[in-house]
N, CA, C and O atoms as a Tinker XYZ file with bonds, in Angstrom:
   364  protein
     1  N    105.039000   78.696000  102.434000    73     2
     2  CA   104.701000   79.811000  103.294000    64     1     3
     3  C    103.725000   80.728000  102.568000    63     2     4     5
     4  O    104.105000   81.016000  101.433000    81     3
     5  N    102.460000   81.303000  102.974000    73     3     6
     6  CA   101.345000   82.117000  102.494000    64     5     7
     7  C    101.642000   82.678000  103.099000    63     6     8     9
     8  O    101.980000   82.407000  104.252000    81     7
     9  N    101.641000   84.221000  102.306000    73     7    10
    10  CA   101.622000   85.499000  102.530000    64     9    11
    11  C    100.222000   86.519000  102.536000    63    10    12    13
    12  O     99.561000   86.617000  101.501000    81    11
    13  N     99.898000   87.132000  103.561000    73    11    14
    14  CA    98.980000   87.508000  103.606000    64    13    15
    15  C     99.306000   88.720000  102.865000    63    14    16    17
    16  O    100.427000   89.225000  102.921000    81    15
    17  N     98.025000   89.357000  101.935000    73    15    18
    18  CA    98.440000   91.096000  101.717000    64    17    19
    19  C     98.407000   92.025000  102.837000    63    18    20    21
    20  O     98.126000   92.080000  104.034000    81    19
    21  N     98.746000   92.586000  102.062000    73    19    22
    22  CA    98.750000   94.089000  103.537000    64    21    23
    23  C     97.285000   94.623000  102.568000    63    22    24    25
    24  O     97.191000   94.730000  101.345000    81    23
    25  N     96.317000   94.872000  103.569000    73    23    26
    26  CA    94.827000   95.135000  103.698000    64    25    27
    27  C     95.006000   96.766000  104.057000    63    26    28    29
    28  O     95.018000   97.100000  105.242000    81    27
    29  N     95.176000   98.008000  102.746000    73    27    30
    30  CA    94.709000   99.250000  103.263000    64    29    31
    31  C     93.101000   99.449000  103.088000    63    30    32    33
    32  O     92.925000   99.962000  101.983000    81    31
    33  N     92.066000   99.274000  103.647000    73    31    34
    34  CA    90.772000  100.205000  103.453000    64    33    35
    35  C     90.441000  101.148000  104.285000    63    34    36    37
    36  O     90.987000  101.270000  105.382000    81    35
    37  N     89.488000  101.936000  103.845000    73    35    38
    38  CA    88.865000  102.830000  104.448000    64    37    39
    39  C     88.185000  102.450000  105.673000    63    38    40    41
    40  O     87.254000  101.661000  105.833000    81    39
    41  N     88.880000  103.221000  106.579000    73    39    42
    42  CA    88.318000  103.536000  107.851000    64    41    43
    43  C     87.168000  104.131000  108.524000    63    42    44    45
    44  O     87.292000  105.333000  108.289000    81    43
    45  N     86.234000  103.983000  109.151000    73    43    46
    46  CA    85.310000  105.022000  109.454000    64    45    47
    47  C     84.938000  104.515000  111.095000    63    46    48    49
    48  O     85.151000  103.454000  111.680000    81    47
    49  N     84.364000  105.641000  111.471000    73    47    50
    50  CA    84.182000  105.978000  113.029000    64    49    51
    51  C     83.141000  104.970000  113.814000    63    50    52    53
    52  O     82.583000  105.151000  114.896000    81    51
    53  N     83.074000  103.995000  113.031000    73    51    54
    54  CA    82.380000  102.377000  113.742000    64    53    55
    55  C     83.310000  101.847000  115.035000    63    54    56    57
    56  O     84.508000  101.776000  114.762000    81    55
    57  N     83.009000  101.535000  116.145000    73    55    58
    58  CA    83.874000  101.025000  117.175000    64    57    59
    59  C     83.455000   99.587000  117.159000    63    58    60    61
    60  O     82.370000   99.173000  117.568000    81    59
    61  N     84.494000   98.811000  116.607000    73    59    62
    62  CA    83.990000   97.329000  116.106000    64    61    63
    63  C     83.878000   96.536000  116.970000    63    62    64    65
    64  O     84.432000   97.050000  117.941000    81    63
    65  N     83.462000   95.483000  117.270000    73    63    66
    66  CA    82.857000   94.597000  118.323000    64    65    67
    67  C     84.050000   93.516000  117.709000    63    66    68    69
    68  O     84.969000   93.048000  118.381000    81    67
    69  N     83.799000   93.257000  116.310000    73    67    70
    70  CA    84.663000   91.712000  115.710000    64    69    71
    71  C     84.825000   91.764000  114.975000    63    70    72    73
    72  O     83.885000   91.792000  114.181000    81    71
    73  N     86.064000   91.824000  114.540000    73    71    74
    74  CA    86.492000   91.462000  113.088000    64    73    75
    75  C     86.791000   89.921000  112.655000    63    74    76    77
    76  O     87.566000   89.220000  113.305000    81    75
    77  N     85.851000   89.289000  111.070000    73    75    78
    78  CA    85.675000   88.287000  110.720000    64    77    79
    79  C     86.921000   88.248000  109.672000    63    78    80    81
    80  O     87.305000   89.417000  109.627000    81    79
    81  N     87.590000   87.607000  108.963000    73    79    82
    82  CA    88.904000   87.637000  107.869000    64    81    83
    83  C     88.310000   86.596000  107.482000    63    82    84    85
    84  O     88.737000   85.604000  108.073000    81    83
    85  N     87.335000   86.331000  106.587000    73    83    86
    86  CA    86.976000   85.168000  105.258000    64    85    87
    87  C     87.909000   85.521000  104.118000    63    86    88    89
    88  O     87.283000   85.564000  103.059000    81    87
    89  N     89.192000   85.787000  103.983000    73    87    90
    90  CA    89.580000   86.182000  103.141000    64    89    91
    91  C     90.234000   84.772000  102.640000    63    90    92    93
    92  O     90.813000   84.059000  103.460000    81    91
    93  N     90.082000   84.249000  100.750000    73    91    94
    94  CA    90.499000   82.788000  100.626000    64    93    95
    95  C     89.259000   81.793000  100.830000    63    94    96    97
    96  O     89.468000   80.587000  100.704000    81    95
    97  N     88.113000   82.208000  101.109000    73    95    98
    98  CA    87.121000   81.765000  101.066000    64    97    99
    99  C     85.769000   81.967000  100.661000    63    98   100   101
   100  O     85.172000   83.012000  100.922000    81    99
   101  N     85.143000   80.805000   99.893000    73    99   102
   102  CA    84.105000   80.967000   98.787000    64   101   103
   103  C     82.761000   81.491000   99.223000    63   102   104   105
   104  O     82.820000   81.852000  100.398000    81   103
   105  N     81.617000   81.652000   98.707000    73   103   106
   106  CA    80.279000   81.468000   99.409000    64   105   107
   107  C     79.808000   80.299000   99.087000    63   106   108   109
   108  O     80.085000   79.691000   98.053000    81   107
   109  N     78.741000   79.768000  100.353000    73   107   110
   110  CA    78.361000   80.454000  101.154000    64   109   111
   111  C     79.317000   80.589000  102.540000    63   110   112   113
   112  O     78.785000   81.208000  103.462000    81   111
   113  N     80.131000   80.278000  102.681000    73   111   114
   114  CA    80.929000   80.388000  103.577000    64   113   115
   115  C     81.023000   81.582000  104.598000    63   114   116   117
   116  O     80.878000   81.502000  105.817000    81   115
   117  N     81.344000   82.911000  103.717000    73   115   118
   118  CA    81.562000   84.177000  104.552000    64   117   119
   119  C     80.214000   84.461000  104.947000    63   118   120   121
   120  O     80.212000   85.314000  105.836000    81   119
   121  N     79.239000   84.131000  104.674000    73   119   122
   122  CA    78.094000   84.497000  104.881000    64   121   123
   123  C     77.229000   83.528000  106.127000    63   122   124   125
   124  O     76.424000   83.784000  107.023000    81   123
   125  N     77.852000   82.402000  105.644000    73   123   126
   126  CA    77.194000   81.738000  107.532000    64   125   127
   127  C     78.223000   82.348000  108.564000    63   126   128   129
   128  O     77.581000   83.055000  109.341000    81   127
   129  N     79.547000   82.354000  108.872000    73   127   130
   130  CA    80.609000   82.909000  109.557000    64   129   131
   131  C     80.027000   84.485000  109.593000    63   130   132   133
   132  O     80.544000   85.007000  110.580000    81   131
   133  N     79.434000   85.141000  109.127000    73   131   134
   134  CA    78.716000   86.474000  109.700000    64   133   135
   135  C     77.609000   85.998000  110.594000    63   134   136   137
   136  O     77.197000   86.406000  111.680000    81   135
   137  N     77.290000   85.107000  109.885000    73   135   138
   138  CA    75.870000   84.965000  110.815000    64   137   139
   139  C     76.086000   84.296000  111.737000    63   138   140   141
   140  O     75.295000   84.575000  112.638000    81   139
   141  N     76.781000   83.512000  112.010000    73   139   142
   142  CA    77.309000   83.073000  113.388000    64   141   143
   143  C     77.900000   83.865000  114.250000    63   142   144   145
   144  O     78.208000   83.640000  115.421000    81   143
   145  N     78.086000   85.100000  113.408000    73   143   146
   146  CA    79.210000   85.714000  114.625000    64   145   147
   147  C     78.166000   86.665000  115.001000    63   146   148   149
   148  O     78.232000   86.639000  116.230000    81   147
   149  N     77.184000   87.541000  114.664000    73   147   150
   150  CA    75.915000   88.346000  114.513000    64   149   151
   151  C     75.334000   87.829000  115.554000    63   150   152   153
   152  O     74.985000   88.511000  116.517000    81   151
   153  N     75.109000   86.092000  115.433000    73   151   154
   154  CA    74.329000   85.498000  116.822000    64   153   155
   155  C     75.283000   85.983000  118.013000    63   154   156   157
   156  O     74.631000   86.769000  118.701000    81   155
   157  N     76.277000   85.857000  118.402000    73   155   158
   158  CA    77.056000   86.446000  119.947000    64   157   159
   159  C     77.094000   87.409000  120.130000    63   158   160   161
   160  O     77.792000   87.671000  121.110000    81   159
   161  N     76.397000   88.724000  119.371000    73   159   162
   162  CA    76.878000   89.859000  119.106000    64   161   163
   163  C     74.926000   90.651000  119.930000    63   162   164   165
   164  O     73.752000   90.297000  119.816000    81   163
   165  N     75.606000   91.711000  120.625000    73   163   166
   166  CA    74.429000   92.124000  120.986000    64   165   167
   167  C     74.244000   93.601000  120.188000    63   166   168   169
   168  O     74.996000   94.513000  119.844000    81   167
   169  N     73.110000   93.367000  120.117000    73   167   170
   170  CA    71.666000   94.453000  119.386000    64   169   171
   171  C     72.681000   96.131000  119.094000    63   170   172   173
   172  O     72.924000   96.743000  120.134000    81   171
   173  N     72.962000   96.474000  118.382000    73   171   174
   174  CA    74.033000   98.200000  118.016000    64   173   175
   175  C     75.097000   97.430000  117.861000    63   174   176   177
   176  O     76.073000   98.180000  117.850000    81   175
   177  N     75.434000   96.293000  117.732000    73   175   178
   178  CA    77.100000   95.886000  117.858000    64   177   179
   179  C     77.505000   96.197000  116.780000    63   178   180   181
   180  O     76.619000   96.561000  116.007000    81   179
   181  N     79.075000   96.207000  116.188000    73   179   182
   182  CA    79.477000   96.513000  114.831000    64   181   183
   183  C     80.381000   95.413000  114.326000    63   182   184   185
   184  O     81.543000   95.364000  114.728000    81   183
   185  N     79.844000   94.401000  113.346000    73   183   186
   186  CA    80.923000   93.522000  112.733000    64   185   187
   187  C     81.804000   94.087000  111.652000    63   186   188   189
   188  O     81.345000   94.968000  110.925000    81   187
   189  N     83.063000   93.640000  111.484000    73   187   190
   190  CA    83.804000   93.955000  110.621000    64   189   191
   191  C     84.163000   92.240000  109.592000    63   190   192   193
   192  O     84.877000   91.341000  110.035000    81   191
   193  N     83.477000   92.200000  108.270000    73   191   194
   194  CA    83.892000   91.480000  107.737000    64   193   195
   195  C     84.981000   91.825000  106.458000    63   194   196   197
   196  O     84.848000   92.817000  105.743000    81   195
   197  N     86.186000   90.727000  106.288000    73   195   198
   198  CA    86.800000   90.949000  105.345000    64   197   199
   199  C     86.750000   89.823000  104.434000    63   198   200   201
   200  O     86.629000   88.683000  104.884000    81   199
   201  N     86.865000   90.132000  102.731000    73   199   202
   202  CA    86.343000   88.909000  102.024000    64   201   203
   203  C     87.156000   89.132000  100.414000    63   202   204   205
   204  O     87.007000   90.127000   99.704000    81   203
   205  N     87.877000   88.134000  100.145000    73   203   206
   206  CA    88.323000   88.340000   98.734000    64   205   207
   207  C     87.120000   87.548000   97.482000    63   206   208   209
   208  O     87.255000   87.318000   96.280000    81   207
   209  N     86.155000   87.343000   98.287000    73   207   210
   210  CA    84.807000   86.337000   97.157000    64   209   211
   211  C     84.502000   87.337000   96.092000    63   210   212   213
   212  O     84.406000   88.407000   96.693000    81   211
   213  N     84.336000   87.503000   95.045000    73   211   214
   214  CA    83.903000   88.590000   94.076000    64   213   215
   215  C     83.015000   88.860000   94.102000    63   214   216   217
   216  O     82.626000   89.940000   93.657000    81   215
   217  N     81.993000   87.649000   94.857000    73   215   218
   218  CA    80.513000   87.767000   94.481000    64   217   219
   219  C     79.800000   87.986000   96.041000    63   218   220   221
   220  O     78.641000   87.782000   96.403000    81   219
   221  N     80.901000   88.450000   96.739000    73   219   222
   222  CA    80.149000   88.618000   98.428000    64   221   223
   223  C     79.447000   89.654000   98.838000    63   222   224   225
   224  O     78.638000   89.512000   99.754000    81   223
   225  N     79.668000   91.023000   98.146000    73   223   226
   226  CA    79.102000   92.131000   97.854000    64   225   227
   227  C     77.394000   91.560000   97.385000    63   226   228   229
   228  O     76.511000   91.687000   98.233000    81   227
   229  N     77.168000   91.157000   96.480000    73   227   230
   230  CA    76.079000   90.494000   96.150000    64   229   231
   231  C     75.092000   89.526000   97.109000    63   230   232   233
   232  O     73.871000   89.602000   97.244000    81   231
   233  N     76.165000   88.467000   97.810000    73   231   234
   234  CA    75.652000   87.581000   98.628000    64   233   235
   235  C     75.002000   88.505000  100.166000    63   234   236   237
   236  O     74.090000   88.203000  100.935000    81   235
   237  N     76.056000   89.849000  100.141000    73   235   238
   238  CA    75.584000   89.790000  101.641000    64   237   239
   239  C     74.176000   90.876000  101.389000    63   238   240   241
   240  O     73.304000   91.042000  102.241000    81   239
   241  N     74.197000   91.525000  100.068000    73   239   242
   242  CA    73.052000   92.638000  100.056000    64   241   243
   243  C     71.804000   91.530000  100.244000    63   242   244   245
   244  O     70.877000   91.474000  101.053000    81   243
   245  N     72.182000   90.729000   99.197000    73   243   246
   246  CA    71.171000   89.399000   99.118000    64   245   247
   247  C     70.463000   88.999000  100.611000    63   246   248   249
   248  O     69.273000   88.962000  100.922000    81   247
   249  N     71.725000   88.704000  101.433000    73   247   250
   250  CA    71.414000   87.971000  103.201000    64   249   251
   251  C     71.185000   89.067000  103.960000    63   250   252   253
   252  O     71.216000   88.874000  105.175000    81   251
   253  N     70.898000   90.492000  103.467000    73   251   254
   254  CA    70.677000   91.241000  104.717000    64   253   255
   255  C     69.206000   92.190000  104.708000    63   254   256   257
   256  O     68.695000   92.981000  105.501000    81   255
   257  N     68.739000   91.489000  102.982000    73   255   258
   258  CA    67.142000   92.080000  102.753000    64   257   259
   259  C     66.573000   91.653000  103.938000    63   258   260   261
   260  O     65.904000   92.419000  104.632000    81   259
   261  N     66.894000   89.840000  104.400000    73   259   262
   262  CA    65.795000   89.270000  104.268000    64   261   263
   263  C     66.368000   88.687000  106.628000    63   262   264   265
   264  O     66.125000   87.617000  107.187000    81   263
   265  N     67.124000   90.009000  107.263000    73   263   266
   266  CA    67.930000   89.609000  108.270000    64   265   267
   267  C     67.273000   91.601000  108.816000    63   266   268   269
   268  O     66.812000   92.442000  108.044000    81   267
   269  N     67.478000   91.728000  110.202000    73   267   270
   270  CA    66.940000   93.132000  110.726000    64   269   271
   271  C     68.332000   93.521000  110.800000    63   270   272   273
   272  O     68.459000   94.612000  111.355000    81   271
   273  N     69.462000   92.970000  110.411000    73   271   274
   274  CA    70.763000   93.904000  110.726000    64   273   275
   275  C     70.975000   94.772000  109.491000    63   274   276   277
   276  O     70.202000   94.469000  108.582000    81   275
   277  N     71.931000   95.908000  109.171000    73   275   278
   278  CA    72.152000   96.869000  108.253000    64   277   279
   279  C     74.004000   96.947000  108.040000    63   278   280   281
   280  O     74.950000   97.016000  108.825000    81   279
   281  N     73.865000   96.893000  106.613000    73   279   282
   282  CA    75.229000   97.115000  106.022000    64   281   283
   283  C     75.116000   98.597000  106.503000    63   282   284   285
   284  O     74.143000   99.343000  106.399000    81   283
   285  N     76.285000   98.837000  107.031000    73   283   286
   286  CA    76.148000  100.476000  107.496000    64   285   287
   287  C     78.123000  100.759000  106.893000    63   286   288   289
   288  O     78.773000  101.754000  107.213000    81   287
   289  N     78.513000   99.925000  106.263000    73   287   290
   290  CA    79.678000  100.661000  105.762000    64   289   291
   291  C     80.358000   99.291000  104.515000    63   290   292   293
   292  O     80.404000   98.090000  104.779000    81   291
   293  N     80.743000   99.846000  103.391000    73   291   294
   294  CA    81.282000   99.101000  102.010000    64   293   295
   295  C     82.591000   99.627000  101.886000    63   294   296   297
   296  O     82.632000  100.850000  102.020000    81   295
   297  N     83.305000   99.256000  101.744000    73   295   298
   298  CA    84.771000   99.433000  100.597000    64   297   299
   299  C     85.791000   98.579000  100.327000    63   298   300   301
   300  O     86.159000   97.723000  101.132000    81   299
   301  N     86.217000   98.724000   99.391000    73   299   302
   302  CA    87.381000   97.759000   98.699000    64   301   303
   303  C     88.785000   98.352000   98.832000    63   302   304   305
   304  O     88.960000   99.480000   99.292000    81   303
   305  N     89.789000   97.554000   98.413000    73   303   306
   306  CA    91.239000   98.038000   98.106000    64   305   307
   307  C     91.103000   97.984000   96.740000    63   306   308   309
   308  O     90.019000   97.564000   96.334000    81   307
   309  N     91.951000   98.312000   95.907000    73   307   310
   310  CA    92.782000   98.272000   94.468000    64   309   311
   311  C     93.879000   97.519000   94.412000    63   310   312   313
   312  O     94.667000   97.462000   93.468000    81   311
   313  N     93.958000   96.652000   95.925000    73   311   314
   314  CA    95.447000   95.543000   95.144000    64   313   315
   315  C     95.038000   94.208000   94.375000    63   314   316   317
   316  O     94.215000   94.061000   93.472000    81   315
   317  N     95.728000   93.432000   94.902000    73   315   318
   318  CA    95.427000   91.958000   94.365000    64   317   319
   319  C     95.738000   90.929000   94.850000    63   318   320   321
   320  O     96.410000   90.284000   94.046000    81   319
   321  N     95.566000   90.328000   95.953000    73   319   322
   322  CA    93.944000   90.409000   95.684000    64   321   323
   323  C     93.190000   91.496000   95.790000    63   322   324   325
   324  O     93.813000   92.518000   96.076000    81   323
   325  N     91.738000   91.620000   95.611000    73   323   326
   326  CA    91.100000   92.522000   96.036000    64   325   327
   327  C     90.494000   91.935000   97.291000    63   326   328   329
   328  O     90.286000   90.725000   97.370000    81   327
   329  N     90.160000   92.910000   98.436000    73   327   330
   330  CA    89.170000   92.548000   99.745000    64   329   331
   331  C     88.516000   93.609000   99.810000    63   330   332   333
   332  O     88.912000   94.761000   99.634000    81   331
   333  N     87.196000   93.119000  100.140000    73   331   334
   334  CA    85.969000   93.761000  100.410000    64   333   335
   335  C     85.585000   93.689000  101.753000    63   334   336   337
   336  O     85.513000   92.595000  102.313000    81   335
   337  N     85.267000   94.996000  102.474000    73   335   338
   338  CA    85.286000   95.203000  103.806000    64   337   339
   339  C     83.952000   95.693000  103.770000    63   338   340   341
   340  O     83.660000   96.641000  103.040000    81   339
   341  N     82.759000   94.884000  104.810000    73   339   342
   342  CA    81.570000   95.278000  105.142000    64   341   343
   343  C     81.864000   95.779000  106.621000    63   342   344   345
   344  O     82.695000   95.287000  107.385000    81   343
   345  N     81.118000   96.732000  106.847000    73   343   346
   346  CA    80.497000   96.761000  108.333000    64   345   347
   347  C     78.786000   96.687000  108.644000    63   346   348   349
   348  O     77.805000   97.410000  108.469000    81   347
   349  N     79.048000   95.543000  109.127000    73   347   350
   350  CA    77.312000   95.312000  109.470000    64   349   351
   351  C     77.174000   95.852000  111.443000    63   350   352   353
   352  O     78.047000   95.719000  112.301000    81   351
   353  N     75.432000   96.585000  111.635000    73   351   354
   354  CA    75.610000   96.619000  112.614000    64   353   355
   355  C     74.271000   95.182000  113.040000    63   354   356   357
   356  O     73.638000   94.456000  112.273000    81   355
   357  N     74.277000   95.242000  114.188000    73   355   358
   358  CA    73.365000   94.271000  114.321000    64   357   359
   359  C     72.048000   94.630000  114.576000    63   358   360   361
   360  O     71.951000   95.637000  115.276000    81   359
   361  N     70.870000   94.052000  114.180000    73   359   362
   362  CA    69.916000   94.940000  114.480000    64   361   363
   363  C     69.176000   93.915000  115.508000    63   362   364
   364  O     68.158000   94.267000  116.104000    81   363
């Protein structure tokens, strides 16, 4: 039986369209699963991704130079695992 953590992050006044849970999964993984979900998603929408990858913070600044959507919100927990919560909107 896997136990999920209990996920506290910071909240902010984004009204989310979708929340993605890559949590347990490597790159590039969380990063096509945004972009797939970005494609159904219309133009102001707000994704919510969650990700325990260490290096996804990196991957997504990386995938969003070179994409018209905007990281418009970052934060982590302090448990352990750790998860990293983006909010991308779509551009």
């Amino acid at each position: 039986m896997t136990v999920k953590p209990t996920i506290k992050l910071m909240k902010d006044q984004f009204e989310l369209a979708q929340t993605l849970d890559t949590c347990g999964l490597r790159c590039p993984i969380p990063l096509l699963k945004a972009k797939q979900a970005l494609k159904s998603m219309r133009k102001g929408e707000y994704l919510e991704v969650l990700s325990t990858d260490p290096a996804a913070k990196g991957d997504f600044d990386a995938m969003l130079k070179h994409l018209p959507h905007e990281l418009v919100s970052y934060s982590f927990n302090d448990a352990s695992p750790r998860v990293d919560r983006f909010v991308i909107c779509k551009g």
